[in-house]
MITIKE-826740 format. One record per residue: residue number from 0; residue in one letter; x, y, z of N, C-alpha, C, O in turn. Coordinates in steps of 0.2 Angstrom, whole numbers, always signed. Layout:
BEGIN
LUMBA, seq, type, neast, nnorth, nup, caeast, canorth, caup, ceast, cnorth, cup, oeast, onorth, oup
LUMBA, NUM, A, X, Y, Z, X, Y, Z, X, Y, Z, X, Y, Z;
...
END
This chain:
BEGIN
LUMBA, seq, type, neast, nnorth, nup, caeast, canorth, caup, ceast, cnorth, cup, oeast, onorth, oup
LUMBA, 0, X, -12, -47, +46, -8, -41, +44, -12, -37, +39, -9, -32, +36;
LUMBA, 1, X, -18, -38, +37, -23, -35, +34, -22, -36, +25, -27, -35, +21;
LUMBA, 2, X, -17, -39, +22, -16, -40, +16, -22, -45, +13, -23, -51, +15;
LUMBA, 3, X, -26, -43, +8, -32, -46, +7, -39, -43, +11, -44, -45, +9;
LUMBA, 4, X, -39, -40, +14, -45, -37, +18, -47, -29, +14, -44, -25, +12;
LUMBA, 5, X, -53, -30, +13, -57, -25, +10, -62, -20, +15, -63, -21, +21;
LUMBA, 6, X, -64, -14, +10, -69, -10, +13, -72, -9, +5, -69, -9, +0;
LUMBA, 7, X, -80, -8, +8, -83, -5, +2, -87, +0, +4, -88, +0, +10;
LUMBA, 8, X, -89, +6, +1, -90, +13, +1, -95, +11, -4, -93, +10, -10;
LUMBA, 9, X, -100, +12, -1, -107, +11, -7, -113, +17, -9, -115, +19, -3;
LUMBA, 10, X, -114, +18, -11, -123, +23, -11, -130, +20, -8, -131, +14, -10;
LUMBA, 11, X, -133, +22, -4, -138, +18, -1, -141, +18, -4, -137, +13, -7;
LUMBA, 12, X, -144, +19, -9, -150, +16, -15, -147, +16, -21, -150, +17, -26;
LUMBA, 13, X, -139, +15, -20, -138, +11, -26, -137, +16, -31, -133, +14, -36;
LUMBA, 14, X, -138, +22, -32, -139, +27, -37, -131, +27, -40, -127, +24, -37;
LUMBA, 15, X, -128, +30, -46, -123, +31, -48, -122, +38, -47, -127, +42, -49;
LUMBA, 16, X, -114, +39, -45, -112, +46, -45, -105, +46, -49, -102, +41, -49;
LUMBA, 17, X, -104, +52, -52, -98, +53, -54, -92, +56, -49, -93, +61, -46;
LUMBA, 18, X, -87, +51, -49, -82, +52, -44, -74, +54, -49, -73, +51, -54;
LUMBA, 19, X, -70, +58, -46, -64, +58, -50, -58, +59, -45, -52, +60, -47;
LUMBA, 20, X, -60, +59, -42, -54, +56, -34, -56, +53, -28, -61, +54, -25;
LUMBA, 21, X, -49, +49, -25, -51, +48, -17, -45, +48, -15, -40, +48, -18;
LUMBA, 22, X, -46, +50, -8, -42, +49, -4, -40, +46, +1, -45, +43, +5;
LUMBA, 23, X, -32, +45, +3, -33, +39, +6, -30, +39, +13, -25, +36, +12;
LUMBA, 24, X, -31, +40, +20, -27, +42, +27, -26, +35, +28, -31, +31, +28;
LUMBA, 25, X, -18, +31, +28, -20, +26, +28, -15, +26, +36, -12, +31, +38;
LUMBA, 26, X, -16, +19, +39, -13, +21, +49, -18, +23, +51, -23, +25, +49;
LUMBA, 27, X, -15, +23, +58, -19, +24, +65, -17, +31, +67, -12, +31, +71;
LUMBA, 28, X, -20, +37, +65, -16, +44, +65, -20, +48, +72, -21, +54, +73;
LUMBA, 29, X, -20, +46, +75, -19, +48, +81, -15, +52, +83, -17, +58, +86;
LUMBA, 30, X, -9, +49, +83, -1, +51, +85, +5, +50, +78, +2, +47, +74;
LUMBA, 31, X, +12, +52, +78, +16, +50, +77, +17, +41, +78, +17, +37, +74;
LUMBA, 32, X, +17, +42, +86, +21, +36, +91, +15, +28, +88, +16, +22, +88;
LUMBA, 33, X, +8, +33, +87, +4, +27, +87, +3, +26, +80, +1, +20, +79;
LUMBA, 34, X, +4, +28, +75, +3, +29, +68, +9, +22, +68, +9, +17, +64;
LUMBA, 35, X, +15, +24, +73, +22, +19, +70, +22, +11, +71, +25, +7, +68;
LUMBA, 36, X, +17, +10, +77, +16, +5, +83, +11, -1, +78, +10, -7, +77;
LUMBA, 37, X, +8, +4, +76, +0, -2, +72, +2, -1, +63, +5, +4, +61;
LUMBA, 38, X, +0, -5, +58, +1, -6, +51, -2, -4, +49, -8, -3, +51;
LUMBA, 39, X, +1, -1, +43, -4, +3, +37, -1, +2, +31, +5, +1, +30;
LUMBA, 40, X, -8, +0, +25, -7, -1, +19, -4, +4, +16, -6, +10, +17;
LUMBA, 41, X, +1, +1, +13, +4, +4, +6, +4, +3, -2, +6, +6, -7;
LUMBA, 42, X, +2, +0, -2, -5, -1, -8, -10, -5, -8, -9, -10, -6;
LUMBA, 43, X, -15, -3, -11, -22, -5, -12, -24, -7, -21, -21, -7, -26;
LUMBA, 44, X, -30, -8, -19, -31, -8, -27, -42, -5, -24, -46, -7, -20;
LUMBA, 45, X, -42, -1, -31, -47, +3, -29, -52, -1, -34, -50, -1, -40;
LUMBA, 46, X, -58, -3, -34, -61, -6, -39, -67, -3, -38, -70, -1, -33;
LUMBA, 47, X, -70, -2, -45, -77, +1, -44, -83, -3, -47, -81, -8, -50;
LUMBA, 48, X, -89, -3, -45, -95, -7, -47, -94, -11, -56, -96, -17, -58;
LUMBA, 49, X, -93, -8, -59, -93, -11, -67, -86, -15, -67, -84, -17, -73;
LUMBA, 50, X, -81, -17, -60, -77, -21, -63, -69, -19, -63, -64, -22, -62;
LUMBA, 51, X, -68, -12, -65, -65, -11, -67, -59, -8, -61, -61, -7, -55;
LUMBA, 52, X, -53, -6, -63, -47, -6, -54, -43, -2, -56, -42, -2, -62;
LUMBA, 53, X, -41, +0, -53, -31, +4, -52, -28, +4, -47, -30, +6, -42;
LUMBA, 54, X, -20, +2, -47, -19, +2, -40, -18, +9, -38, -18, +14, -41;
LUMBA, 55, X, -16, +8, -31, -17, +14, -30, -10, +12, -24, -10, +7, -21;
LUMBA, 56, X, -5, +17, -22, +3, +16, -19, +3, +23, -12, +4, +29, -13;
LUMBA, 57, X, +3, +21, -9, +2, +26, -2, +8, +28, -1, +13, +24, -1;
LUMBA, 58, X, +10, +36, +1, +17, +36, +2, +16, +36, +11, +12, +40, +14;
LUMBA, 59, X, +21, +32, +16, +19, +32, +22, +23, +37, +25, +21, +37, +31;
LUMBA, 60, X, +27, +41, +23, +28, +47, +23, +24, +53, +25, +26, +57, +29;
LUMBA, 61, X, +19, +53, +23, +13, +57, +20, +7, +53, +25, +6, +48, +28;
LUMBA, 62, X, +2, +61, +26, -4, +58, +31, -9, +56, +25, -13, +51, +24;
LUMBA, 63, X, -9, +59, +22, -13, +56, +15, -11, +55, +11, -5, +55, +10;
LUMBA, 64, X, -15, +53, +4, -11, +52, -2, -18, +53, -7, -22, +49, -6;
LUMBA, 65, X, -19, +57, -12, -24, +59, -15, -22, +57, -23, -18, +58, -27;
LUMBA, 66, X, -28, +52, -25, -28, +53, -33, -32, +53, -36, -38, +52, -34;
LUMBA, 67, X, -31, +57, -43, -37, +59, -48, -35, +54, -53, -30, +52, -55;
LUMBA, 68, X, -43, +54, -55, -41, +51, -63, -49, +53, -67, -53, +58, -65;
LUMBA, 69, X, -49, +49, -72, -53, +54, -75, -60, +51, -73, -60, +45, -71;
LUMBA, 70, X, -67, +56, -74, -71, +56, -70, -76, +48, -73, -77, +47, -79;
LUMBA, 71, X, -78, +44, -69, -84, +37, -70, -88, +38, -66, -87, +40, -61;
LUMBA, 72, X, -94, +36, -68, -99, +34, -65, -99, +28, -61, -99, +23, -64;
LUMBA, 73, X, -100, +27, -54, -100, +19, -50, -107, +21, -45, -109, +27, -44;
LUMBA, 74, X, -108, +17, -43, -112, +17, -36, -108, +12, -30, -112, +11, -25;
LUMBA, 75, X, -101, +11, -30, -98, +8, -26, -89, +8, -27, -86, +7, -32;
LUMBA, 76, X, -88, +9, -23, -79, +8, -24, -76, +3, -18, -78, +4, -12;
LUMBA, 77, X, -73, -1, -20, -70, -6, -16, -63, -5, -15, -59, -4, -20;
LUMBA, 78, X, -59, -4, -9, -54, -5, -6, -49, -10, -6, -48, -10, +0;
LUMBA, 79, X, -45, -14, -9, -43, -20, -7, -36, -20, -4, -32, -18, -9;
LUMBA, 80, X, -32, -22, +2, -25, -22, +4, -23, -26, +1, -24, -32, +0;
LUMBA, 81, X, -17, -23, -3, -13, -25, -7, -5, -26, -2, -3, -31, -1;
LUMBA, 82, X, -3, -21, -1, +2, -23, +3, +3, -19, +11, -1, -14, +11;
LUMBA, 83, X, +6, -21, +15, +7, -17, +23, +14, -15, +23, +18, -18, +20;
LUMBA, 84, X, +14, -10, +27, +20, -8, +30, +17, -11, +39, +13, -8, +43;
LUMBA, 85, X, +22, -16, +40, +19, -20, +49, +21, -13, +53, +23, -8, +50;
LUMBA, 86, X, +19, -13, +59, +19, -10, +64, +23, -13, +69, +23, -19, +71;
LUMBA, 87, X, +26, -7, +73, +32, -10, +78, +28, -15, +85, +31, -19, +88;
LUMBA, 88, X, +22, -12, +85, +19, -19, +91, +15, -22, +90, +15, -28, +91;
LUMBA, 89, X, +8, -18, +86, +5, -22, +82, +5, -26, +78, +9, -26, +74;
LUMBA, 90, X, -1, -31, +77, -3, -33, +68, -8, -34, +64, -9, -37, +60;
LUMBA, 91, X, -11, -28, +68, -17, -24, +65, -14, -20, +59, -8, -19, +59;
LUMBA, 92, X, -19, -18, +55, -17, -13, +49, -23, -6, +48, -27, -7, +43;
LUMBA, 93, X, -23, -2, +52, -27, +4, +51, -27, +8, +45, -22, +9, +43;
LUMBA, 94, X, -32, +10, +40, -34, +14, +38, -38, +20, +43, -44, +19, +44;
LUMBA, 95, X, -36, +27, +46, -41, +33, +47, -49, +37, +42, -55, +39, +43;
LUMBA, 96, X, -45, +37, +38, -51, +38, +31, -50, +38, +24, -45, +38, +21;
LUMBA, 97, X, -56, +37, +23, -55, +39, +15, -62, +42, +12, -68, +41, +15;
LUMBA, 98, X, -61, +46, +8, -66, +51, +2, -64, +50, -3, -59, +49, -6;
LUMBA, 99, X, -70, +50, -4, -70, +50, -12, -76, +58, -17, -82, +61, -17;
LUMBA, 100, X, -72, +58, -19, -77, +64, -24, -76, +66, -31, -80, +70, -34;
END
């Protein structure tokens, strides 16, 4: 069901950048039909290289969900599934994209 599964977004050499949102497509957006068929996270928790996290709550309504907070320095942000909305066939849990900037 993807609850506990991660993605990490890293810098290839590690460098630090200041980031002050991300964005989150979470589902298989394809389609309507196919977005309702496969699982998609409805919160995560967003953690950056020194440690630190915020959850973060998807509205499944919506094809994205954007948040800001005030600007840090990381060289990686981690992803972590915190909760799913299941899908009517599947038991996979898609994420489409995420940015950060």
């Amino acid at each position: 069901d993807g609850i506990g599964e991660w993605i990490q977004l890293s810098t290839p050499d590690s460098s630090e950048y200041f980031i002050s949102s991300i964005t989150i497509s979470p589902g298989y957006q394809k389609s309507d039909d196919i977005r309702t068929r496969n699982g998609e996270p409805t919160k995560v928790k967003m953690e950056i290289a020194d440690g630190s996290y915020m959850d973060i709550t998807l509205d499944p309504t919506k094809p994205d969900t954007t948040v800001t907070f005030n600007a840090v320095k990381t060289s990686s942000v981690k992803l972590t599934i915190e909760e799913v909305k299941p899908g009517t066939k599947y038991s996979d849990t898609a994420i489409t994209e995420v940015s950060v900037n």
